[in-house]
N, C-alpha and C positions, 0 to 999 in steps of 0.2 A: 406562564410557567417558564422557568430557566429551565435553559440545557445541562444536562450532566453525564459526563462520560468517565469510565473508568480506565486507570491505566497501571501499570503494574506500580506499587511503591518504589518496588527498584527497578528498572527493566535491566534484561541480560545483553543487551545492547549498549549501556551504560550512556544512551542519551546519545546514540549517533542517526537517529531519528528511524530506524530499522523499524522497532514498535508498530506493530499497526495500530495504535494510539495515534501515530504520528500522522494518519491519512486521514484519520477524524477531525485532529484538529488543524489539516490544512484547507481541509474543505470546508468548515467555517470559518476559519479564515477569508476565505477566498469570497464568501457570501456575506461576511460582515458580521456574523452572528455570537454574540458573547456566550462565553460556555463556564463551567466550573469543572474540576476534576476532582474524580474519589479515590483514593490510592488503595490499589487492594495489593496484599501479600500472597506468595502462592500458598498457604493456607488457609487465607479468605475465597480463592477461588472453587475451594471444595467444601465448602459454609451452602447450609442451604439459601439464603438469603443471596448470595451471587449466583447460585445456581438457577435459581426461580428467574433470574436475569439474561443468563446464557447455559443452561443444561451442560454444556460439553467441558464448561469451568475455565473457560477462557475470557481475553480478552481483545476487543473493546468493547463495552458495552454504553448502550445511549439511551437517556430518560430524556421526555421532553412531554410534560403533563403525563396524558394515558398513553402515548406514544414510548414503548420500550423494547429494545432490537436489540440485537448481537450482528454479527459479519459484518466487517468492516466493507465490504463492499456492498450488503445492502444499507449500511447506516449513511456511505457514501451516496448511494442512488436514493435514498430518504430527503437527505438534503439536497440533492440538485433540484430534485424533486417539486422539495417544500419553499425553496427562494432563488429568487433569481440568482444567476452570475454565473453556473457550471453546466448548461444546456440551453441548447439554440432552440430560438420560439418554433421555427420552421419544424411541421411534425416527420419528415421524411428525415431532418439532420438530426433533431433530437433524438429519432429512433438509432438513427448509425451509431451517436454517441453512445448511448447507452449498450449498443454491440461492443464498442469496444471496451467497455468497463467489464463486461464480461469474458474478452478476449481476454485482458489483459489476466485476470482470475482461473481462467478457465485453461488457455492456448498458451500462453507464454510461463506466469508463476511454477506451474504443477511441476515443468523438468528443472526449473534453478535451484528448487525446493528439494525435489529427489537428489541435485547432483549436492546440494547443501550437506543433508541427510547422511547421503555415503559418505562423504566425508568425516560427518561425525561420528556415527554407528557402525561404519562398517569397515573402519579402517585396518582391522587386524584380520579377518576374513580372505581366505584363499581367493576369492573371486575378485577382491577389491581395485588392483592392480586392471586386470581386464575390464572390469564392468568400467569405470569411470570415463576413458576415450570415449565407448560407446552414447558412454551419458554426455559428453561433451559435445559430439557431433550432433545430438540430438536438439540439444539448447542450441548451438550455432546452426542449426538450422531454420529452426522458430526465429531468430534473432536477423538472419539474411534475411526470411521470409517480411517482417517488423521492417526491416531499414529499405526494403524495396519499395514497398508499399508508401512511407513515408519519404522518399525519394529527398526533394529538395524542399518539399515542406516542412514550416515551424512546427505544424500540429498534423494530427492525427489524420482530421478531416474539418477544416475551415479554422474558426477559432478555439482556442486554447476550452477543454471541455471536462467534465467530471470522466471522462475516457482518458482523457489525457493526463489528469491526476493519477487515475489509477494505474496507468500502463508504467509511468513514471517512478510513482511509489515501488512498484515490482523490479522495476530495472536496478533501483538503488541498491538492491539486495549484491549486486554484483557487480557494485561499482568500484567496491577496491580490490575486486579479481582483475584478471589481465582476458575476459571473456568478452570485453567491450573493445579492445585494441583492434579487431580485425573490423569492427563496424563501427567508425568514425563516426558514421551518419548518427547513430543512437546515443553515441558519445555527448555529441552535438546536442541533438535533442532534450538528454536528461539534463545538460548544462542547462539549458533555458529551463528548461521546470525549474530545477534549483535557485536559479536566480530570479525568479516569481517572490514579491514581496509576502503574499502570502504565504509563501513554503518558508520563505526565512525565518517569518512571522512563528509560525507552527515547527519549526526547527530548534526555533532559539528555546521557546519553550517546553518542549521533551526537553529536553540538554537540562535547563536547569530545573527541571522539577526531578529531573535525576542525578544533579548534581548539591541539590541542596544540602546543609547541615542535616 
């Protein structure tokens, strides 16, 4: 059975690989595995038919025979999973990897997301002004915490890992804020994800399934 995953017909990112489509298909990429996409509209997302896929009417969503998931982090931990290339044989290093693919979801995403959020929602709000420094200190600290840890290392922990996709994917979200300026080191970092032939691979591809006629 082929792969198939869904991704928005237009996403609101306009193909600058933001989509967590875009994490899906770097991580088969990254494992060699050919995929198809189904374009949904945000009126397909509330179809029961997508729904019976991902309940909450999101996406990405991933078919593969009787295999069918939502959360781009568990569809990512599917794949590393299911083929080689994104997890080390060693069961003590594949376990860390897979902590950090949770980190990266769990530890670091949740405040870039909220400080995202106030921004958008809460910008006219008496409190808007105050709450955001707050929210800033809170991601630059998650963020020092991220670049110490990674010190002078390429990767996470050994080689390049489905942790290291995902931590990466997350930082993107903030790579055209000025929130990466005081941590080089992450800077550093995300540049190398990026220039992973597989991420261009899966790059180029959002870009133009969301730039097509």
């Amino acid at each position: 059975m082929s792969i198939t995953i869904t991704a928005f017909d237009r996403s609101p990112d306009g193909g600058r690989g933001l989509a967590r489509d875009t994490r899906i298909r770097w991580a088969l990429e990254e494992v060699g595995q050919p995929y198809s996409v189904r374009p949904v509209t945000f009126d397909d997302l509330k179809r029961p038919g997508h729904l019976a896929l991902n309940p909450f009417g999101q996406i990405p969503t991933y078919e593969d025979g009787a295999v069918a998931l939502f959360e781009s982090g568990a569809i990512v931990l599917h794949v590393a999973q299911t083929y080689p290339g994104l997890l080390p044989e060693a069961p003590a290093a594949r376990a860390r990897a897979v902590s950090w693919v949770f980190a990266a979801l769990s530890t670091i995403e949740p405040p870039i997301l909220e400080l995202e959020g106030t921004g958008h929602s809460e910008r006219d709000r008496p409190w808007h002004a105050e709450r955001v420094p707050l929210m800033r200190d809170r991601l630059h600290r998650r963020l020092a915490q991220l670049a110490a840890h990674l010190g002078d290392s390429d990767w996470l922990d050994g080689a390049f890992s489905a942790g290291d996709l995902m931590m990466a994917s997350v930082l993107l979200r903030v790579k055209s804020s000025d929130l990466l300026d005081v941590h080089p080191t992450l800077a550093a970092y995300l540049a190398r994800a990026e220039a992973r032939p597989a991420y261009r691979r899966a790059y180029e591809a959002q870009r133009s399934f969301n730039t097509r006629p």
